[in-house]
C-alpha positions in Angstrom: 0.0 0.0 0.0 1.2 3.6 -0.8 -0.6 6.7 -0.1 0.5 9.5 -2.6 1.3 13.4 -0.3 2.3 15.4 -3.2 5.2 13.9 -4.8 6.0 11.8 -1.4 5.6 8.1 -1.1 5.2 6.9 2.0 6.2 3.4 1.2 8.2 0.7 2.0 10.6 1.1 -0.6 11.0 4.7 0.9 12.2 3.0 4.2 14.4 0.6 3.1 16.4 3.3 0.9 16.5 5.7 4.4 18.2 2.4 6.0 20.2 1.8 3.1 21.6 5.3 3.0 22.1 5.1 7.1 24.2 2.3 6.7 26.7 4.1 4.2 27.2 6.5 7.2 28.3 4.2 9.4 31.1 5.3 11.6 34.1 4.6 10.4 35.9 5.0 13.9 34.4 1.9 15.7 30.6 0.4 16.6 28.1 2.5 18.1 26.8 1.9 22.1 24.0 0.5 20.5 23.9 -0.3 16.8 20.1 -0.8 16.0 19.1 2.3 17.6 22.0 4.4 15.8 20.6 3.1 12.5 17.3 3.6 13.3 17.8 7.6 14.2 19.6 8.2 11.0 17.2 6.6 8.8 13.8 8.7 10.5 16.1 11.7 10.1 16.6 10.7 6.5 13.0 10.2 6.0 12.5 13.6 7.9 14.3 15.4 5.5 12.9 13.9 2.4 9.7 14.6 3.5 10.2 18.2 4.0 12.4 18.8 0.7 9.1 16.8 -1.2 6.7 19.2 0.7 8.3 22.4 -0.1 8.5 21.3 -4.0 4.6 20.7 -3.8 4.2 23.7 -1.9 6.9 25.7 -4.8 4.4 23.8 -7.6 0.8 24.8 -6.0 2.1 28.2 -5.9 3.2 28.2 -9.8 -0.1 26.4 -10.9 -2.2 29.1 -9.1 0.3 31.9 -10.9 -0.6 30.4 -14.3 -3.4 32.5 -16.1 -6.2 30.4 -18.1 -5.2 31.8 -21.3 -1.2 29.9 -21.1 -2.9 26.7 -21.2 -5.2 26.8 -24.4 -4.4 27.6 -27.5 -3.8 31.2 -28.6 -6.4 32.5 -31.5 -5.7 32.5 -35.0 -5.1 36.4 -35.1 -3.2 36.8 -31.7 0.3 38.1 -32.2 3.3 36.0 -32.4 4.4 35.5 -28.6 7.4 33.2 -29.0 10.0 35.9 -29.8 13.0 35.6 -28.2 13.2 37.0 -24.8 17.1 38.1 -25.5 15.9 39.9 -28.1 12.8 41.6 -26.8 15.5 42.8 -23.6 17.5 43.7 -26.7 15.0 46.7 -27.8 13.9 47.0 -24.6 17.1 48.7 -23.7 17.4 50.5 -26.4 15.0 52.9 -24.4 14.2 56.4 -26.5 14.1 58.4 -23.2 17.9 57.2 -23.4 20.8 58.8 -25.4 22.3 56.2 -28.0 25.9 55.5 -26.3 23.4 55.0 -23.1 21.4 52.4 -25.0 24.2 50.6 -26.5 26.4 50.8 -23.0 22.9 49.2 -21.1 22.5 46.6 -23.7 26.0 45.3 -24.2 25.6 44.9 -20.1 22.2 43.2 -19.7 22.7 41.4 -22.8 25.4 41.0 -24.1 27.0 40.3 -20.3 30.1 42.5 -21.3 32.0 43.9 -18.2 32.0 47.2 -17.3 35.5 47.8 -18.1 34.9 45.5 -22.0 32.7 48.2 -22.8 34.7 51.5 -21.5 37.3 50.4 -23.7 34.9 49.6 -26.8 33.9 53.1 -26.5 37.4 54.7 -26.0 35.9 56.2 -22.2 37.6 55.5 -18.7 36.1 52.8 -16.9 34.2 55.1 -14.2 32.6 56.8 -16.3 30.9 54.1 -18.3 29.9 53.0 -14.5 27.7 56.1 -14.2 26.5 55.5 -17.6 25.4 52.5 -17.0 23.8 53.1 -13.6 21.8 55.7 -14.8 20.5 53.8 -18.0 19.1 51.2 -15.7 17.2 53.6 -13.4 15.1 55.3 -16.2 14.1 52.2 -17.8 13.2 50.8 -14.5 11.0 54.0 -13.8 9.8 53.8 -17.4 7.1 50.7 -16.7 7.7 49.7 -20.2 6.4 46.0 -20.4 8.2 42.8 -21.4 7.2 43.0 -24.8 8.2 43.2 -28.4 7.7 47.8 -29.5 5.4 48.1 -32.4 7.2 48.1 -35.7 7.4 52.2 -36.0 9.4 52.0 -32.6 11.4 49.3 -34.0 12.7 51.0 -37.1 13.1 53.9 -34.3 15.6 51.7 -32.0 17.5 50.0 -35.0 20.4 51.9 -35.7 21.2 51.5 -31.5 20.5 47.4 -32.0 22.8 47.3 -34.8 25.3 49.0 -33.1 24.9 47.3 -29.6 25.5 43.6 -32.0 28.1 44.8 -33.7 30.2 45.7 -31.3 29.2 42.4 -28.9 30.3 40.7 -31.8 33.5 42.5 -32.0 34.3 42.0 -28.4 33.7 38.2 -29.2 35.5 37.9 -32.1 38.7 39.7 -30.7 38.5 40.1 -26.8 39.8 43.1 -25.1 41.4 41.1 -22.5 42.4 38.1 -21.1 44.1 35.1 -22.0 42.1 34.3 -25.1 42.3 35.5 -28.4 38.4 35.7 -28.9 35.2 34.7 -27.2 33.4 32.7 -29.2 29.9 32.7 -26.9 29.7 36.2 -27.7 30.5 36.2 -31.1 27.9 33.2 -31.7 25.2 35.2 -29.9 25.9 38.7 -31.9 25.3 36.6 -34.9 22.3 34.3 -33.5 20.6 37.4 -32.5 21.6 39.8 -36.0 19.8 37.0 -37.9 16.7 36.9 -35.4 16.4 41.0 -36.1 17.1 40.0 -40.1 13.9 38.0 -40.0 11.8 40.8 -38.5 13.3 43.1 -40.9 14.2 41.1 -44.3 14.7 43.8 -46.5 16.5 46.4 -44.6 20.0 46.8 -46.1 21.8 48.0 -43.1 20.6 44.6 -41.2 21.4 42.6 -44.0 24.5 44.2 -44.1 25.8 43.9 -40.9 24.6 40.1 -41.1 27.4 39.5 -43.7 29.7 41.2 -42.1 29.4 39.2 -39.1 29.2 35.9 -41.4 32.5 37.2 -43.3 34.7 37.6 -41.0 33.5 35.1 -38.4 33.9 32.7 -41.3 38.1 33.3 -41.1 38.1 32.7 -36.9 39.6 29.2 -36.5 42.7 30.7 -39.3 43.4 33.3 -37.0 45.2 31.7 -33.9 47.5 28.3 -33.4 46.8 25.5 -31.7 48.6 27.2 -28.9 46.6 29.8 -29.0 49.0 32.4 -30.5 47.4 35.1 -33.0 47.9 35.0 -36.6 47.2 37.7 -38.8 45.6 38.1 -41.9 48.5 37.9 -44.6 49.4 35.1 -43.0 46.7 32.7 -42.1 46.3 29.7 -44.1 43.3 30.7 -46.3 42.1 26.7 -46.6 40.9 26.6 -43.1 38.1 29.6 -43.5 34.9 28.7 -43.6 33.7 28.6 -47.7 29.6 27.9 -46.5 29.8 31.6 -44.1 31.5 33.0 -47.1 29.1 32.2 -49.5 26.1 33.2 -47.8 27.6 36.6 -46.5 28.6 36.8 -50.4 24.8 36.4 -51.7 23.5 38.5 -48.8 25.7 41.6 -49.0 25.5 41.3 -52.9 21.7 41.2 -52.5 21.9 44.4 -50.0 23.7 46.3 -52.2 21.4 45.5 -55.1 18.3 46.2 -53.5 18.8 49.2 -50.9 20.8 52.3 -50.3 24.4 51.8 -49.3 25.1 52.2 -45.5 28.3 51.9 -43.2 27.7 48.0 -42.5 27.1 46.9 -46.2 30.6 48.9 -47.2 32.5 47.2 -44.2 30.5 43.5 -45.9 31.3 44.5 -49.1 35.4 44.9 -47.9 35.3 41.8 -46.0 33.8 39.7 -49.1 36.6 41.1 -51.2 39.0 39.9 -48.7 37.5 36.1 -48.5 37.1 35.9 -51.9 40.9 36.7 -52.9 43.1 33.6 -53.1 46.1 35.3 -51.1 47.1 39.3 -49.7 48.7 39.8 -53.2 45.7 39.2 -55.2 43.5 41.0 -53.0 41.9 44.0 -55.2 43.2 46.7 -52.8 42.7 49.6 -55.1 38.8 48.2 -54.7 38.8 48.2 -50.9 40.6 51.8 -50.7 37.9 53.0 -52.5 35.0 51.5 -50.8 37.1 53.4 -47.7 36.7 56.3 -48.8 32.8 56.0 -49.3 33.0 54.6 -45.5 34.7 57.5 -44.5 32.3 59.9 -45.6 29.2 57.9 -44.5 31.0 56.7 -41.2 33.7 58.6 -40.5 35.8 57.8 -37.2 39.6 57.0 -36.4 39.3 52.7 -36.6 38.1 53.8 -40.2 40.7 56.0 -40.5 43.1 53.2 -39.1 42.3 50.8 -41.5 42.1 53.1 -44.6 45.7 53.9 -43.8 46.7 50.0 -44.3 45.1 49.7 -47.6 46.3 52.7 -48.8 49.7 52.0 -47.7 49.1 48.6 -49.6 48.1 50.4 -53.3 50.6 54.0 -52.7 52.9 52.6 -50.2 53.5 52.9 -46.7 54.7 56.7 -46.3 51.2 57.5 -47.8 49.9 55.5 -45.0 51.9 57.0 -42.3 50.9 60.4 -43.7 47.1 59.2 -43.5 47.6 57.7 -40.1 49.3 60.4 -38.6 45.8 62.5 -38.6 45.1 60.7 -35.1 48.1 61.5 -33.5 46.1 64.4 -31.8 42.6 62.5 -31.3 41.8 61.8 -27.3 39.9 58.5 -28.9 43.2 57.0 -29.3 45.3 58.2 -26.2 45.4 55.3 -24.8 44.4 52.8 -27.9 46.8 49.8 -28.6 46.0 49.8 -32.7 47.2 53.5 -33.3 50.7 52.1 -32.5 50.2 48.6 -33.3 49.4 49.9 -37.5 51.7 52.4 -36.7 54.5 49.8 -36.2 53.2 47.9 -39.6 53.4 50.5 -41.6 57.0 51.3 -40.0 58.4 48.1 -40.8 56.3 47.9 -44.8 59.0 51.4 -45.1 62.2 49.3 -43.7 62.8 51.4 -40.2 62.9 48.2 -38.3 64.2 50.5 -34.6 60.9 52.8 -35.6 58.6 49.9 -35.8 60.1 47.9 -32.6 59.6 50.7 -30.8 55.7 51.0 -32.2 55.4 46.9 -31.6 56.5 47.5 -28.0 54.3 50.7 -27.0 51.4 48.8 -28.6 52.0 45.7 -26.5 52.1 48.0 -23.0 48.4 49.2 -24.2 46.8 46.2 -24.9 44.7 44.1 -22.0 44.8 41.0 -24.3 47.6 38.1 -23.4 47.6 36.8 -27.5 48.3 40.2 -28.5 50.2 41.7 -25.8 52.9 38.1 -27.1 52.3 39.0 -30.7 53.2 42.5 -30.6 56.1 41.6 -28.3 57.3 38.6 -30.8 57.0 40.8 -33.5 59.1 43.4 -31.8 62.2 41.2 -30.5 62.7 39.7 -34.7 63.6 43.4 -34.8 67.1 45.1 -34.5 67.0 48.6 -31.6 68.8 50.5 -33.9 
């Protein structure tokens, strides 16, 4: 006979396991005074506490049934709005408050979703570490006070947020695909999830170029990730990865993507950086890369998107078609910018461009400076191995 309590049963089977797991517990330092009697009081205090952990899950599952509202079990109607969105990406737009500024939104969401540190995301946005802090602090307070509900916006506050979603994936993927510190070379969680959640925001908005865009662009140059380290875990750059080992499926369908973008909608800051990245993937090695093409397409970015990591990597493709004095020259226009102060790839390209013009003591130097500024292990031992195959003087 058992009589059923909840999920409790008061059986003899029950019994017999609270003597069997008394017995494992017998004293290893001689017998008791009186055996039977020691076994006994274990087992009822086994049977004790089973009995109160099965009463408090009844009591945890009587309070959940009465929480659950009629509607969640029947099926919804046929014109009810879709309610199986993701939850990441609802708390994606949901931070992208409009009572916020846009490097408020972006700062919030990179925290509550993309579960970037405080200091990951200071240094994504070039701003000391506190002051991100107060940023952040502040964003969560005025969506708390706003009441807004756990829900997907309408589609006119959609189009509204998007320009702060993009920007809030692309630089979570960035952070994933090339950490800013720590002893690995990239974090592949947060890549992964930049690009899970780009394509979820690609199916609410199939024909927006800019999405599309920066959808390729993730696909691109995710596509060349398992090239761009050793098997110890050293970094390996682009000239010199071993092009066989990039993924040609990612490729292919940032290819047909960004080419579609382009095809169909005006041209925005993400399809250029796709449309850069394809011409990279698709070349068979760094020589046969159409860099005349990309320095152009930099100088459409520049005037659509103009900022110094643009400027920073115009400066290596022009060095590649006009050499690497005209580089410098280019580069040299962020000596002065406050954005870079304290930024390891100034000096890191810096040092590149140094040793592409044979002034091997110039570019050590650069390697070195850039290795002191960098919070990243791989990098700091790149820029320091790069570096010490270079003469002082």
């Amino acid at each position: 006979m058992v009589r059923r309590y909840g999920h409790f049963d008061e059986s003899e089977d029950a019994v017999q396991e609270a003597l069997l797991t008394a017995a494992t517990r017998w004293p290893t330092d001689g017998l008791p005074d009186n055996p039977r009697a020691w076994l006994i009081t274990v087992a009822s205090r086994r049977l004790t506490d089973q009995l109160r952990s099965d009463e408090a899950r009844r009591r945890r599952e009587d309070t959940v049934a009465a929480r659950q509202l009629p509607e969640d079990t029947q099926a919804p109607a046929a014109d009810a709005p879709d309610t199986n969105a993701d939850d990441t990406l609802i708390l994606l737009f949901m931070c992208c408050h409009p009572s916020l500024t846009a490097a408020s939104q972006i700062a919030l969401t990179l925290r509550a979703v993309g579960g970037l540190t405080t200091a990951e995301i200071a240094h994504a946005f070039l701003v000391p570490e506190a002051t991100m802090a107060q940023r952040i602090s502040r964003a969560k307070q005025q969506v708390k006070a706003s009441g807004l509900p756990f829900q997907m916006p309408p589609a006119p506050e959609r189009a509204a947020k998007l320009g702060a979603v993009l920007h809030v994936l692309y630089l979570i993927f960035n952070e994933g695909y090339t950490a800013t510190s720590g002893p690995n070379l990239r974090r592949a969680e947060l890549s992964n999830e930049a690009i899970r959640l780009t394509r979820a925001v690609h199916r609410l908005l199939p024909d927006d170029g800019e999405v599309t865009g920066l959808l390729a662009l993730m696909l691109l140059t995710d596509a060349r990730r398992d090239a761009r380290n050793t098997a110890t875990g050293d970094l390996v750059p682009l000239a010199d990865q071993d092009r066989s080992r990039w993924d040609r499926r990612s490729i292919a369908e940032g290819v047909d993507l960004i080419s579609h973008a382009l095809a169909t909608a005006p041209p925005g800051p993400y399809q250029v950086q796709a449309a850069i990245a394809a011409i990279h993937d698709e070349a068979p090695s760094t020589e046969a890369t159409d860099w005349p093409q990309i320095v152009a397409l930099y100088a459409v970015l520049d005037n659509l998107a103009p900022g110094p990591m643009v400027t920073l990597n115009q400066a290596v493709a022009v060095a590649m078609v006009d050499g690497p004095r005209a580089g410098l020259e280019l580069l040299s226009r962020l000596d002065d910018d406050p954005r870079m102060a304290r930024h390891h790839r100034l000096e890191a390209v810096r040092a590149h461009l140094y040793e592409m013009d044979g002034d091997p003591a110039a570019a050590r130097a650069a390697y070195l400076a850039a290795a002191t500024l960098t919070t990243s292990l791989p990098e700091q031992d790149y820029l320091r191995w790069r570096a010490d195959k270079l003469p002082e003087s």
